[in-house]
N, C-alpha and C positions, 0 to 999 in steps of 0.2 A: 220087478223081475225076480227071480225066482234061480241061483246059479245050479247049473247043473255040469257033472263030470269034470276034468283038467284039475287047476288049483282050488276051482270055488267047491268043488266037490268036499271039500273040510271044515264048508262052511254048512249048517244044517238053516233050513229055510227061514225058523224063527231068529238063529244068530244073525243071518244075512238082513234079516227089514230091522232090527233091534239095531242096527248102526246106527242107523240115525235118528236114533236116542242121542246121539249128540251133537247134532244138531235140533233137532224135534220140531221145529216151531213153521217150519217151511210148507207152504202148502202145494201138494204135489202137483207138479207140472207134468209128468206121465204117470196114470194111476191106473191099477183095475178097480173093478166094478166094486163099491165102495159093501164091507162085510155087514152082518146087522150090530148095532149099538148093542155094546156091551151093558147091560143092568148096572142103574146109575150107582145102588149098593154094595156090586165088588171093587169101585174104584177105592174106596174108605181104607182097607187095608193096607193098600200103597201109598197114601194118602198121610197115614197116620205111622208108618214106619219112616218113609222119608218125613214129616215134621219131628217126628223125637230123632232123628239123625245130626236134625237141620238144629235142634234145642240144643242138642251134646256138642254139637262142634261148635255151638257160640261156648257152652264152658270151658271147655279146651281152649278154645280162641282166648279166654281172659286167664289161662290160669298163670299163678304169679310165679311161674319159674320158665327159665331157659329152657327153649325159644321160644317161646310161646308170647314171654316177655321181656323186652332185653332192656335196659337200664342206659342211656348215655346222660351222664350230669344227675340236673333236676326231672331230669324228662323220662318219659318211661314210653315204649310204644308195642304193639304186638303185632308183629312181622309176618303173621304166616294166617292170613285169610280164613274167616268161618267158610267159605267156598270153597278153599283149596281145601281144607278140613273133610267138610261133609264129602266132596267125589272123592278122597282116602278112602273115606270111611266106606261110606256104598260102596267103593270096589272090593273094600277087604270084607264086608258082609256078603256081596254077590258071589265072589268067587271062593268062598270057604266053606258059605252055608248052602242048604237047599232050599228056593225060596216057593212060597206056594204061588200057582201064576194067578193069583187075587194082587197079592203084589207089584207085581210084574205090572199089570193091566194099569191099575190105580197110577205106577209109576208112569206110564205111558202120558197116560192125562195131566198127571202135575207137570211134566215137560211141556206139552203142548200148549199149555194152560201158563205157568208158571213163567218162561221163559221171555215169551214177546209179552208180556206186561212189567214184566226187572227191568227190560230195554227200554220200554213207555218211559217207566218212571226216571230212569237214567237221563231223557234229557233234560229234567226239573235242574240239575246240575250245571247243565251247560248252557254259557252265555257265549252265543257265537259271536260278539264281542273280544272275547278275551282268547278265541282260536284264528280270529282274523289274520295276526300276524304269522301265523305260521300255515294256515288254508291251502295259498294256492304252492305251497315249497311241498304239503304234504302231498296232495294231488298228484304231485311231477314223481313223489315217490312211489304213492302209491303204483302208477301208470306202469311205469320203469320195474318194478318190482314185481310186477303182475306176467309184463312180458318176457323179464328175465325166469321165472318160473314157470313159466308154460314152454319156453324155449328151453331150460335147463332141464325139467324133467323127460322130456321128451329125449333127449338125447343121454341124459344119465339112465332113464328108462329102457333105452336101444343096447346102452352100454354095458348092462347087466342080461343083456337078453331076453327081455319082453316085448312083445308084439306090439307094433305102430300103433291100435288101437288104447292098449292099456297103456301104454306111456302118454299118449294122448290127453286120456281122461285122466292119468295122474297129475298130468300139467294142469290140467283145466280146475280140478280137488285143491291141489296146492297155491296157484296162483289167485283163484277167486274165492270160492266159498261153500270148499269141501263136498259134502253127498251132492248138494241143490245143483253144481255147477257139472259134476259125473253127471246123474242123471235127464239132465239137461244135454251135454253134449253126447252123449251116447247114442239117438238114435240117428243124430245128424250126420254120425261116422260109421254107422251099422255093425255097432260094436256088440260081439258077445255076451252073453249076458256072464262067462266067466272075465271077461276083461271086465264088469261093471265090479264084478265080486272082490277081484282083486284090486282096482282102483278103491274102491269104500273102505275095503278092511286097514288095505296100508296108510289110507290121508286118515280115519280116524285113529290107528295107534300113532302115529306120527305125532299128530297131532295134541294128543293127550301129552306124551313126551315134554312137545312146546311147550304148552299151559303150564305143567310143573315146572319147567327146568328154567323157562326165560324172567319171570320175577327175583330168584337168585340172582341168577345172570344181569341181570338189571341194576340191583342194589350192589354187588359186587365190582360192577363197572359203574358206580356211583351217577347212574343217567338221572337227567332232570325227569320230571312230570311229563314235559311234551313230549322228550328224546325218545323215552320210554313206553308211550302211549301210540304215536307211530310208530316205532319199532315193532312193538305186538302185534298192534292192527295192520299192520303188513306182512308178519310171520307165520301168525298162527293162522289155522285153516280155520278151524270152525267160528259163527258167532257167540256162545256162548263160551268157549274155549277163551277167547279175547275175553269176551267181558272179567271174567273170573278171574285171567291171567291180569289185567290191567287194575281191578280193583286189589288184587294182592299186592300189587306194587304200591299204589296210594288211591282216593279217590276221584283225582285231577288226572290221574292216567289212565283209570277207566273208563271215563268219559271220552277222553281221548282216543280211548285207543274205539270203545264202541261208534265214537263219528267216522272213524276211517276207516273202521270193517263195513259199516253200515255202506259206505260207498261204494267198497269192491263188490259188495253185494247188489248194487244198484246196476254196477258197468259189466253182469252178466248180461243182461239183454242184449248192450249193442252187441258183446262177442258173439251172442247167436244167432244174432241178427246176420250178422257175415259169414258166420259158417252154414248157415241154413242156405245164404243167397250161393257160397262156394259148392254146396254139396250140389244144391237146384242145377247148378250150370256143370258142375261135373256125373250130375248122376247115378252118385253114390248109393242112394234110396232102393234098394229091392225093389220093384213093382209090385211083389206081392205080396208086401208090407202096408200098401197104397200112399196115399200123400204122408206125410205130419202133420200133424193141428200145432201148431207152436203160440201158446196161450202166452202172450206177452206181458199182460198184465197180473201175471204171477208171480213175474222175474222181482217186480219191489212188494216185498208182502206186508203188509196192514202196519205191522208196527215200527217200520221204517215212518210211514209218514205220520205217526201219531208220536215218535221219538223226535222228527222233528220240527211236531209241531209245539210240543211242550218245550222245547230247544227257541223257540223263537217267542213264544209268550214268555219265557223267562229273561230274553234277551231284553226285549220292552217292559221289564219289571211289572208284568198284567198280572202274574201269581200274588195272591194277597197272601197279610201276615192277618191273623187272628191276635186280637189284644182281647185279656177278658181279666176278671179278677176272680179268683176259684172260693170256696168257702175257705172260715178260716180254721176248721179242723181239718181240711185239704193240704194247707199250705203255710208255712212258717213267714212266708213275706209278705209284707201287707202293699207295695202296690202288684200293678194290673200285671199279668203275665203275656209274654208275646211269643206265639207258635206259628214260625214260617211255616206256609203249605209247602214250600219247595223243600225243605227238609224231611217233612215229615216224606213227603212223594220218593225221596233218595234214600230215607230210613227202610219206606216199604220194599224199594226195590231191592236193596240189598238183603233185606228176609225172601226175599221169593226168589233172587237169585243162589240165598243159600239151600234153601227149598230143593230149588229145579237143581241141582250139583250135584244133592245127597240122592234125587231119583235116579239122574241119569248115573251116578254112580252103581247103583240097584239095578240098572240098565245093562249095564258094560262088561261081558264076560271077556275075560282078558287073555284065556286058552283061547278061544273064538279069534281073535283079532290075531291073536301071534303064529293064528293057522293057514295064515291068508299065503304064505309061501315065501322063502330066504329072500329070492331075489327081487322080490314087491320090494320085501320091506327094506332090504338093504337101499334099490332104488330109492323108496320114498324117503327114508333116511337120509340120502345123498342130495336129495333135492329140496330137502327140509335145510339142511343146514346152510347148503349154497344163499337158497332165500334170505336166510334169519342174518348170513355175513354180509349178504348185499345190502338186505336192509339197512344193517347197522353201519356200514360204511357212507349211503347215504342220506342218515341221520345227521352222523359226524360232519359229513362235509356239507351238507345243506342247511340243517337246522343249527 
């Protein structure tokens, strides 16, 4: 969709499809006629600016002074994520420089690319063994947290004065799973294409918001690994927003918090499922619009089930360790050396999730999103926090 006039009108066409740069990895569920493939050659420029981003915020990520690296005891640890690092960085490169759109483009692919294979390898991490206990407590949050946000925006939405449609689809951004769950619900309410505009722009600033401010917020209210990891994955809007919020917290909470996003993402379908069967029977649908094709099996995209399918060979320890013994100008130890594959798989995920951070940062113009109109955003703002208080209350008293 393509906004036109009202509030979306401040949004220019390429700012408006560039949102979902952050999300990226979604494959579209309403699409036009697909453009010609870009020449494989201009992706390289984006390519190679976001990997020297992605290189610079691992150095900053280790350098030895405050905060980067904070001292308690014997112990030393570095608090503030190569991920959270590299989207700084991108956004303060995007929105300072002029970039060439070889860049741009390149960025596009390493999202697309980079994103749903970080999440692959993230479930090398998780033994669903060890989230058993906490499984079906997070479910009940999840649920509750889903309806508390589609209910709250929608009336926080009314309550600032935006139209039934765009509060709508801000509920449906906020409580599930940001652009995918807008444009998803949008034609089933025969929504505007500027309520689409202003829905995207507000759940993705809002969003970005979360992802930086709730890892603080986490350490500062000293939450556990799980606490923390539901928390997110029930706050924050985007997937990749969680993953990088939950990994900057620890790596037991990004795992966390990606099984529980990964869920809300899954329980889009039924919700459309009932608003498609509520629209059918009320007739909301223009005629002249003709049916909706509502491709169901898009709602779970590819690397859902390949994160949990590496989540369940790991549960059954089927991930082999490699034992070998290296030469001995290689190596100062003389026996065999042993390299878990599941390490190396959560080593890799974390380079391609620092990757996919530093493009969608190179993604994200931040005049763009803050154009989207006061009352979006104050709304989504209103309904971002209601979320993140409720979650965190039934953390507290559940987990």
């Amino acid at each position: 969709m393509t906004p036109r006039g009202g509030y979306a009108g401040s949004l220019s066409p390429e700012a408006f499809l560039s949102l979902g740069s952050m999300e990226g990895m979604f494959p579209a569920i309403v699409e036009a006629a697909p453009a010609k493939d870009v020449p494989s050659e201009r992706v390289w420029p984006g390519f190679l600016v976001a990997g020297g981003i992605a290189a610079a915020s691992y150095l900053i990520h280790y350098l030895p002074v405050a905060p980067f690296t904070v001292s308690s005891g014997a112990e030393s640890r570095n608090p503030i994520s190569a991920a959270i690092i590299a989207i700084l960085v991108g956004l303060l490169a995007r929105n300072t420089l002029t970039l060439p759109d070889s860049i741009k483009v390149g960025c596009k692919r390493a999202i697309r690319k980079g994103i749903p294979l970080a999440i692959v390898c993230t479930g090398a991490g998780l033994s669903l063994l060890d989230v058993a206990g906490v499984g079906a407590t997070a479910l009940v949050i999840i649920v509750l947290c889903m309806a508390l946000a589609i209910a709250g925006a929608y009336y926080i939405g009314r309550l600032f004065g935006l139209s039934r449609n765009t509060s709508l689809l801000l509920g449906a951004g906020t409580g599930i799973c940001g652009n995918s769950a807008i444009v998803a619900v949008a034609p089933l309410i025969n929504a505007k294409d500027d309520d689409v505009a202003l829905s995207v722009g507000t759940v993705n600033l809002v969003g970005l918001v979360a992802m930086l401010a709730l890892p603080a917020l986490g350490g500062w209210l000293a939450m556990s690994d799980e606490g923390f990891g539901v928390w997110s994955g029930t706050s924050i809007h985007a997937v990749p927003q969680v993953v990088a919020a939950g990994f900057a917290f620890s790596p037991d909470a990004g795992t966390i918090a990606t099984l529980v996003k990964l869920v809300r993402v899954a329980l889009l379908a039924p919700l459309v499922f009932v608003l498609a069967m509520v629209a059918a029977r009320n007739k909301t649908t223009s005629p002249s619009k003709g049916p909706i094709a509502i491709h169901y099996a898009r709602f779970v995209p590819w690397f859902v089930w390949g994160f949990a399918a590496l989540a369940i060979i790991n549960t059954l320890g089927l991930i082999p360790t490699l034992n070998f013994t290296p030469a001995s100008f290689l190596s100062t130890s003389a026996g065999p050396v042993s390299l878990p594959i599941a390490d190396v798989l959560k080593f890799v995920g974390k380079l391609l999730l620092t990757f996919a951070m530093a493009a969608i940062g190179l993604e994200v113009d931040i005049r763009q999103l803050a154009g989207v109109g006061g009352r979006a955003i104050a709304a989504g703002m209103g309904a971002g926090l209601a979320l993140a208080a409720a979650s965190l209350a039934l953390v507290w008293m559940l987990l």
